[in-house]
C-alpha positions in Angstrom: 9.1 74.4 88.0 6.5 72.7 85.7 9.3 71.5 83.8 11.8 70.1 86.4 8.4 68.5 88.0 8.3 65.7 84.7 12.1 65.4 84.9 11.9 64.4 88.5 9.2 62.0 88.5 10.8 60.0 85.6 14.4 60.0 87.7 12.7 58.6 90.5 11.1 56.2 88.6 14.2 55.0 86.8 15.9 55.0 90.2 13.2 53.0 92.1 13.0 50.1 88.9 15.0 46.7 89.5 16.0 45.0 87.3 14.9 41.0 87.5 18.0 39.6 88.4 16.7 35.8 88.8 18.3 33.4 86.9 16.7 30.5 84.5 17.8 27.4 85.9 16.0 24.8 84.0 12.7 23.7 82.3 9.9 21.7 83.7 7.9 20.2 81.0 5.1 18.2 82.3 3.7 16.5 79.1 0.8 14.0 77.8 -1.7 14.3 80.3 -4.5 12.8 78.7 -8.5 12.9 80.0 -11.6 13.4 78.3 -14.3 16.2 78.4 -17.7 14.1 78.0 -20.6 14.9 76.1 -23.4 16.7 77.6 -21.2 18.9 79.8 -23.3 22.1 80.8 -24.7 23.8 83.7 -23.2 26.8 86.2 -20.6 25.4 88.3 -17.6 24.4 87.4 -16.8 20.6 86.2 -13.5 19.9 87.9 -11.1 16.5 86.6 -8.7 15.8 89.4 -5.6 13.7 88.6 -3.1 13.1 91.7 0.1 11.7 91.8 1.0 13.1 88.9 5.3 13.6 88.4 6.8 16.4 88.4 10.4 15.2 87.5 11.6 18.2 89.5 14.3 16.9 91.3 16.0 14.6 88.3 16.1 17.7 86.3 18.2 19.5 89.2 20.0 16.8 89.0 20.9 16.6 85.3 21.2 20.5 84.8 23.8 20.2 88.6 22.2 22.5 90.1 21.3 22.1 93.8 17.4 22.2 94.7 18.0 24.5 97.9 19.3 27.7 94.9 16.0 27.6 93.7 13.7 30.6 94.5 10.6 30.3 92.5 9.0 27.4 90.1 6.9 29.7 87.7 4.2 28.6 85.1 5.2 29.4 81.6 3.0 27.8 79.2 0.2 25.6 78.8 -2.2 24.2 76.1 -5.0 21.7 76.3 -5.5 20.1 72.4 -8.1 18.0 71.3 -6.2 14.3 70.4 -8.2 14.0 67.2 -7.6 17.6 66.3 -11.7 17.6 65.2 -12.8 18.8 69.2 -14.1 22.2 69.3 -14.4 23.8 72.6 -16.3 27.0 71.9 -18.6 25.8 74.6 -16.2 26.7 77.2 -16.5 30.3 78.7 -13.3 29.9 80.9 -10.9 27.2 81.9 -8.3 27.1 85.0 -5.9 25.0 86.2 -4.8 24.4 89.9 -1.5 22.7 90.9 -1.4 21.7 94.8 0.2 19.2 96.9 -0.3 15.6 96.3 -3.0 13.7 98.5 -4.9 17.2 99.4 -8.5 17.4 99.7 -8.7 20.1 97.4 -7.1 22.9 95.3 -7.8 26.4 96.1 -7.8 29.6 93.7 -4.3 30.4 95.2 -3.2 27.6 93.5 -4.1 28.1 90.1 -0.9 28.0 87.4 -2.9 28.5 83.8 -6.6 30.2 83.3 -8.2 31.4 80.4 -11.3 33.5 79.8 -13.9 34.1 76.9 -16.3 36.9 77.2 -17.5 36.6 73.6 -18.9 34.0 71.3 -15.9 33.8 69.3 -15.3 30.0 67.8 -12.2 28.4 70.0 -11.5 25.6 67.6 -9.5 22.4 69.0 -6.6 23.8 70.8 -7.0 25.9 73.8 -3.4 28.2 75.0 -3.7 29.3 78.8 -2.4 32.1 80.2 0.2 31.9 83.1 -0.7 33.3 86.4 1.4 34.5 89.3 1.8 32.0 91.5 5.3 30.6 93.1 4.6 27.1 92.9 8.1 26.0 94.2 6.6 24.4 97.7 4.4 22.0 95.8 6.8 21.4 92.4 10.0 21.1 94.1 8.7 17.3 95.6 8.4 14.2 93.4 4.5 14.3 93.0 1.3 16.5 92.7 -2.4 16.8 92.3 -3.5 18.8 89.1 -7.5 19.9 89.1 -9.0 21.4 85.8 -11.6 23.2 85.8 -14.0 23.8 82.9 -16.7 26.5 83.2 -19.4 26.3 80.4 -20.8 29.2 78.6 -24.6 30.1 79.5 -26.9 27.5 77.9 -24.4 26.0 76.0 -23.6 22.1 75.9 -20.4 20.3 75.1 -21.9 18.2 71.9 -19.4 14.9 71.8 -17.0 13.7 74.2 -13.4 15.3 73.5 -10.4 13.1 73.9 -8.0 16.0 75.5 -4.4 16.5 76.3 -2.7 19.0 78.6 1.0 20.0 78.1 2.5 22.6 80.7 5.8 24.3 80.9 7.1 25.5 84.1 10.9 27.3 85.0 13.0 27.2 87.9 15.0 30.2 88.8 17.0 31.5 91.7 
């Protein structure tokens, strides 16, 4: 009995597995979004940069890869990475950074909304590229229009301070499946 016990735990869990059967149907690549990080940044809450309006070039790219906008599913982050312009920024004064993607013209972006995060729980040296982790969002309601509102939010580590201003750029990478 001990035996067949192992057996039949792996069979149901080879039986109760699908496979992800979506389907890549294009790229989003949202590039070149520039802002800077002043100098002097510290202190407990968050310092948030909002930039609306922003393009999301969802619909052209439906259109040049034919596929119609009502066979897609989900619009998932993939990638994202925030770079210093002069490559000599160093932003090991940062103990987490997260950003949100909601609807154009909102008030606000919530935490449901967040695409990308990143956390450091150590004092190692970041240097002057940042890469962000995905989250789990479907972002397809707010990506599939023309335009949206990106927030970033910069959390700075416990008596630290950001020592220049950092010219900064942000390139994401999102897919469309169905």
């Amino acid at each position: 009995m001990r035996r067949i016990f192992p057996i039949f735990l792996l069979l149901i869990l080879f039986t109760t597995c699908k496979k992800d059967k979506r389907e890549r149907l294009f790229e989003i690549q949202i590039p070149n979004i520039t802002f800077d990080i002043p100098a002097g940044l510290s202190g407990v809450l968050p310092r948030v940069f909002e930039l609306d309006n922003l393009t999301t070039g969802t619909i052209a790219l439906a259109k040049n890869a034919n596929v119609d906008t009502a066979l897609i599913t989900e619009i998932r982050p993939v990638a994202a990475t925030l770079s210093s312009i002069q490559g000599n920024g160093d932003y090991s004064f940062l103990r987490e950074v997260a950003i949100r993607v909601c609807r154009s013209k909102s008030q606000q972006c919530f935490s449901t909304d967040e695409a990308f995060n990143i956390v450091y729980n150590d004092d190692r040296r970041i240097g002057s590229r940042i890469n962000l982790n995905p989250s789990l969002p479907n972002l397809r309601r707010t990506l599939i229009r023309d335009r949206f509102k990106l927030e970033i939010l910069f959390y700075v580590k416990s008596g630290a301070v950001s020592p220049t201003a950092i010219s900064t750029r942000l390139d994401m990478v999102f897919e469309a499946v169905k």
